[in-house]
C-alpha positions as a printed Julia matrix, in Angstrom:
313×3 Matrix{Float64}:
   0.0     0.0     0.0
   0.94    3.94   -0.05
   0.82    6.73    2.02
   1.58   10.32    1.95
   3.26   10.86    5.48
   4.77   14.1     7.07
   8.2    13.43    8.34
  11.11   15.62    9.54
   9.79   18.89    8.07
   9.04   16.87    4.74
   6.51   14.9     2.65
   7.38   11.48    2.2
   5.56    8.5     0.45
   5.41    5.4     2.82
   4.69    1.8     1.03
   4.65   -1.45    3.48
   5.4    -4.94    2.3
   4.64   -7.94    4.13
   7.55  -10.1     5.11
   7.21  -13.38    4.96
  10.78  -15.02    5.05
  12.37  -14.06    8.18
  13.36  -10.05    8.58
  16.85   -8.92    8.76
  18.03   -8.08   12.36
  18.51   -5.13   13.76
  21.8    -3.26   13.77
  24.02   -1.38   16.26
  23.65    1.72   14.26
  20.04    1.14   13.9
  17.21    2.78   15.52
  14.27    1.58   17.17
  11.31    2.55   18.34
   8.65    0.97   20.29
   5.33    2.5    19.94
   2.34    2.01   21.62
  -1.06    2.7    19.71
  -4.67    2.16   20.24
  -3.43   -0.75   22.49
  -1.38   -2.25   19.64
   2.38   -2.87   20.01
   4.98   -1.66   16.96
   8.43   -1.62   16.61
   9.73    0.87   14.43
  13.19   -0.24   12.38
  15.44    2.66   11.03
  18.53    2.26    9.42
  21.61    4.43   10.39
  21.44    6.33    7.27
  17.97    7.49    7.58
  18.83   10.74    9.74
  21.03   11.98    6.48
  18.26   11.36    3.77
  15.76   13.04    6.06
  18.3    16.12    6.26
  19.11   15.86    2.58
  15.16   16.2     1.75
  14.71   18.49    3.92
  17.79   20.65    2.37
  16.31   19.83   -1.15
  19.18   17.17   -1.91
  21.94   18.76   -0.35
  25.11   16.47   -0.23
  25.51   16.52    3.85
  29.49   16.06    5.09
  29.38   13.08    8.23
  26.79   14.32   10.98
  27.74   14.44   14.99
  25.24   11.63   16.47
  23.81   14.49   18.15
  22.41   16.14   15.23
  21.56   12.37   13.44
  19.49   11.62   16.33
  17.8    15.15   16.66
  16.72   14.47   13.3
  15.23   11.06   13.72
  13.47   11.78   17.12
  11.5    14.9    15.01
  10.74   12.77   12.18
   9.56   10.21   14.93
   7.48   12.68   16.2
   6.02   14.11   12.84
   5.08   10.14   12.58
   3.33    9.64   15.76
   1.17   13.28   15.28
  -0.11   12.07   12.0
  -1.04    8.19   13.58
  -3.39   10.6    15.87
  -4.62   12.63   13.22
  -6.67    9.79   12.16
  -8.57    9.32   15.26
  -7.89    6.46   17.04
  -6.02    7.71   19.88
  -2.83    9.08   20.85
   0.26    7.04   20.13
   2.87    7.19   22.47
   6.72    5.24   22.84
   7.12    3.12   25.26
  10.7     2.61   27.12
  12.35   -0.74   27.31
  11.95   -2.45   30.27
  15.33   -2.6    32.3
  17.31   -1.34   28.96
  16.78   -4.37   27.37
  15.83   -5.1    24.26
  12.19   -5.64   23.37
  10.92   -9.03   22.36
  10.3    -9.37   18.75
   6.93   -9.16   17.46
   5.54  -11.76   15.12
   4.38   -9.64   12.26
   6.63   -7.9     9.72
   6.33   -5.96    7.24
   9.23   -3.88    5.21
   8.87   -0.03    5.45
   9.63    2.13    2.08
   9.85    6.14    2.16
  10.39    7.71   -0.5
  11.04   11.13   -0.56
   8.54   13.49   -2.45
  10.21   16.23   -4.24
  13.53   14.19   -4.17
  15.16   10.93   -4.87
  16.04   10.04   -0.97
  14.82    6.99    0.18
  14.7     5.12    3.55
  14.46    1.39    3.76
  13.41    0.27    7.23
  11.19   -2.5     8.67
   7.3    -2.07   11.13
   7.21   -4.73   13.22
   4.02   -5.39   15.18
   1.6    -7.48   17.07
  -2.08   -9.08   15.97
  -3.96   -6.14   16.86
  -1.67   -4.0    14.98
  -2.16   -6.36   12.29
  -6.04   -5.03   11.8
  -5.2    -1.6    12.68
  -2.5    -1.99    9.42
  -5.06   -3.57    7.36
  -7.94   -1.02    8.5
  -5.65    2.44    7.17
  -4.96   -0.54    3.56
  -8.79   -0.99    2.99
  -9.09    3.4     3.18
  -6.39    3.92    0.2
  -7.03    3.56   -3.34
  -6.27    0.32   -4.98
  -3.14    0.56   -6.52
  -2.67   -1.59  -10.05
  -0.96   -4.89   -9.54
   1.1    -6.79  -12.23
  -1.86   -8.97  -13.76
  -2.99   -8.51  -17.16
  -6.48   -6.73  -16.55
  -7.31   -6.42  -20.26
  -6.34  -10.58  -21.24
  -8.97  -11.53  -17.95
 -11.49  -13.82  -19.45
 -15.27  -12.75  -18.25
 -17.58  -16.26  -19.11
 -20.93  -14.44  -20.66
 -23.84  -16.2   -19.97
 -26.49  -16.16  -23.23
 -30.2   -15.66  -20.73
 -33.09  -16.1   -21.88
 -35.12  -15.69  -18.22
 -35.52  -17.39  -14.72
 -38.06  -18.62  -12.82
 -38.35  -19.14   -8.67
 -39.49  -22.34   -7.26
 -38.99  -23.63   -3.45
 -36.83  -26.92   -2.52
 -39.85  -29.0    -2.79
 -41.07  -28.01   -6.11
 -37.58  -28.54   -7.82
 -37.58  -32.48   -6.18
 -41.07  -32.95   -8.04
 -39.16  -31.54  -11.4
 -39.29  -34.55  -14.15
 -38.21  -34.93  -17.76
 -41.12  -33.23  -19.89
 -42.48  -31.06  -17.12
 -42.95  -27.57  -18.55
 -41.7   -24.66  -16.35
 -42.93  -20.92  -16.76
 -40.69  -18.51  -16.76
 -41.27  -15.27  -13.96
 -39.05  -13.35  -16.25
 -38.05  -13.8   -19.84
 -34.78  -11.78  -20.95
 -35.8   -12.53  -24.44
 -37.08   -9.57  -26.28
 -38.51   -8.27  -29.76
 -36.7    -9.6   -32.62
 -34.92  -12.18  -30.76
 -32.7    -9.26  -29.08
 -31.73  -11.1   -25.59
 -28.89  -10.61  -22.82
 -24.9   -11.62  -22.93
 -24.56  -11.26  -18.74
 -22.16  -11.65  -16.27
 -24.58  -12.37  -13.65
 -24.77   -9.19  -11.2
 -21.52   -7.34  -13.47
 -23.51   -6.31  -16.32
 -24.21   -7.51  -20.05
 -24.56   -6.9   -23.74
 -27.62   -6.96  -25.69
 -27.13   -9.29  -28.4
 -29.93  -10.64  -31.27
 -30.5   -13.7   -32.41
 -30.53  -14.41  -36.18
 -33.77  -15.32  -37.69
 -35.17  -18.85  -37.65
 -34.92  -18.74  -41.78
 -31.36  -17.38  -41.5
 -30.32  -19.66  -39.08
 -31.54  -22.71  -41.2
 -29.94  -21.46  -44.33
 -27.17  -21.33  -42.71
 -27.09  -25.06  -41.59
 -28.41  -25.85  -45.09
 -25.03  -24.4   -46.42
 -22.91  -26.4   -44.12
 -24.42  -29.51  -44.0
 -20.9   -31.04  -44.19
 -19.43  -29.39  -41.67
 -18.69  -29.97  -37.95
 -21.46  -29.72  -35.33
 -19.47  -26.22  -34.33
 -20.01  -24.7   -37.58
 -24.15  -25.01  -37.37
 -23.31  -22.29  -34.56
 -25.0   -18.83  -34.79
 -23.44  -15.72  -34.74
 -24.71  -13.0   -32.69
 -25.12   -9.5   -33.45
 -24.12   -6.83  -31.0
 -26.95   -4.48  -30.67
 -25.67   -2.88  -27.53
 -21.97   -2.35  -26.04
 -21.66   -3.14  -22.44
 -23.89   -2.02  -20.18
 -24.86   -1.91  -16.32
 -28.36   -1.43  -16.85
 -29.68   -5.26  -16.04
 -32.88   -7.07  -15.91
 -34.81   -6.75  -12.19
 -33.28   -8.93  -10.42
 -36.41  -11.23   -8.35
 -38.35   -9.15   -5.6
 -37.54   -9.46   -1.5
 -38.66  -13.1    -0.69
 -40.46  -13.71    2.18
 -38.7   -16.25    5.15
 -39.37  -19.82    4.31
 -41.85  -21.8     6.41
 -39.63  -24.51    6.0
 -36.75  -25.94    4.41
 -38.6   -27.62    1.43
 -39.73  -23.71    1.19
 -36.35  -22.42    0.71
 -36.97  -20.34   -2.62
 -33.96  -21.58   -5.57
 -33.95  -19.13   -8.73
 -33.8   -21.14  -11.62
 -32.27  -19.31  -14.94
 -32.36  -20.79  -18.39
 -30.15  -19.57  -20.8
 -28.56  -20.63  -24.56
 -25.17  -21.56  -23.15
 -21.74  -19.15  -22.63
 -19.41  -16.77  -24.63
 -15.8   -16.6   -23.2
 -13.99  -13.43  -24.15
 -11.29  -10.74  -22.51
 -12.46   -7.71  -21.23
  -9.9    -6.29  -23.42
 -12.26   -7.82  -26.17
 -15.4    -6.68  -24.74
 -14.48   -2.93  -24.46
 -14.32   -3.48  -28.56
 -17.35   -4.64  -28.95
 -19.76   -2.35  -30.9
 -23.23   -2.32  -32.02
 -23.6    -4.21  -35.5
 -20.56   -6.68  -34.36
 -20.76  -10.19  -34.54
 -19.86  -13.22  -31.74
 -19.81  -17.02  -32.58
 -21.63  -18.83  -29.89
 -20.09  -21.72  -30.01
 -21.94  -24.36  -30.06
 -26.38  -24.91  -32.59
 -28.74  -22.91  -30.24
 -31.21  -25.75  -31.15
 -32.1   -28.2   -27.71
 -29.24  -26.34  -25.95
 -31.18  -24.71  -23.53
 -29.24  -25.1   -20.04
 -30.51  -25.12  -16.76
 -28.77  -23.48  -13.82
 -30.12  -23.95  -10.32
 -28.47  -20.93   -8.16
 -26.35  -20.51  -11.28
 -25.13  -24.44  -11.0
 -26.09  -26.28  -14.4
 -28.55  -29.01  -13.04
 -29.83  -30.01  -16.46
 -30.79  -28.83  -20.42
 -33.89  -28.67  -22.22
């Protein structure tokens, strides 16, 4: 994740990694800081080095000769505190450091996580590491869930997005579906399938394309013409009629609570089988375009009970 974070007179850009192999120990030079928030425990890693690139920001790059410790640890105690008055900006109480007990070093905490700043208006950087305990754990993840995702290395645009090709649904409880034989008809509460044989592409509860059937005549012209050919090849094309678009079909009305568990209410949709294609290849997709379903709409009408295929018709 990142941060923008206000430290030694500066604006930095913090980024945390989690650390799974085991973290580097800590140095003479370093410096550490336990830190007590919201009843959480962290331990604060800094590397020597980080009182100079704090400086140099601060002196917009500035090459610094060797600093007295004084002056190194003047510098990281103000940054510390810049750190701990922006943890109580947000609103969860007032951090505060905690001394070690009897001079000794603190026991490790068992979560890790590697600490980037990076410097603004600059090119400093500070490598250090946040160690911290469970509840500091959800505090961590709490401050993630606030910031903007931030894009990852997978391949948005090659994601494949299975389209389902709906035709309607109907709602029937437990008991009902048990009684369900071969050449029982089913009426559909809600057909998809409108004028023209325009129906919907969906991604159940993402969004859809409207996408038309070709005629009956077409379609068996079409099989006339390759009579020869594999199964595949008797498949239709579809014609866009509209791009993408979040505007679906009602979805079924509040159901009442069940009397029972026979009376549990399972949605049954019906639809003409599945498209597979990018989302690079959807964003394409304009009206007047055409997409191969796949397979002869004819007796390939699937059933899906709470979107599990349970049967065609």
């Amino acid at each position: 994740m990142g941060m923008p974070v206000h430290a030694g007179g500066t604006q930095w850009l913090a980024s945390l990694r989690p650390v799974i192999e085991a973290p580097w120990p800590a140095l003479a030079s370093d410096t550490l800081a336990c830190i007590e928030w919201a009843g959480a425990q962290l331990q604060l890693q800094l590397p020597g080095a980080a009182a100079e690139q704090l400086l140099s920001a601060l002196l917009d790059g500035a090459a610094l000769p060797p600093l007295p410790d004084e002056m190194q640890a003047g510098a990281l105690a103000a940054a510390l505190d810049d750190l701990l008055a922006g943890l109580e900006r947000l609103g969860r109480g007032a951090p505060r450091f905690m001394p070690a007990a009897g001079g000794q070093p603190p026991a490790v905490l068992p979560h890790a996580f590697a600490l980037q700043l990076d410097a603004r208006a600059g090119s400093q950087a500070i490598a250090g590491l946040l160690r911290t305990d469970s509840l500091g754990l959800l505090l961590i993840a709490g401050l993630a869930s606030a910031l903007p995702p931030r894009a990852g290395p997978l391949a948005n645009a090659a994601l494949p997005l299975t389209l389902h090709l709906d035709i309607g649904y109907a709602t029937l409880s437990v008991d009902e579906l048990r009684q369900l034989g071969p050449g029982d008809v089913v009426p559909m509460a809600n057909s998809f399938v409108g004028a023209q044989r325009v129906l919907w592409l969906q991604a159940p509860g993402a969004g859809g394309l409207h996408v038309q059937l070709p005629a009956p005549a077409d379609a068996a012209a079409h099989a006339a013409a390759h009579a020869a050919a594999h199964a595949a090849a008797h498949a239709p094309f579809l014609t866009v009629v509209q791009p993408w678009s979040h505007a679906m079909p009602a979805l079924d009305p509040p159901l009442d609570e069940a009397a029972s568990f026979d009376a549990i209410p399972v949605r049954l949709s019906f639809d003409l089988g599945e498209i597979s294609l990018t989302l690079a290849e959807l964003r394409t997709l304009q009206p007047g375009q055409a997409i191969r379903l796949g397979h002869p709409v004819a007796n390939a009408v699937r059933i899906r009970a709470n979107c599990a295929l349970i049967g065609e018709g």
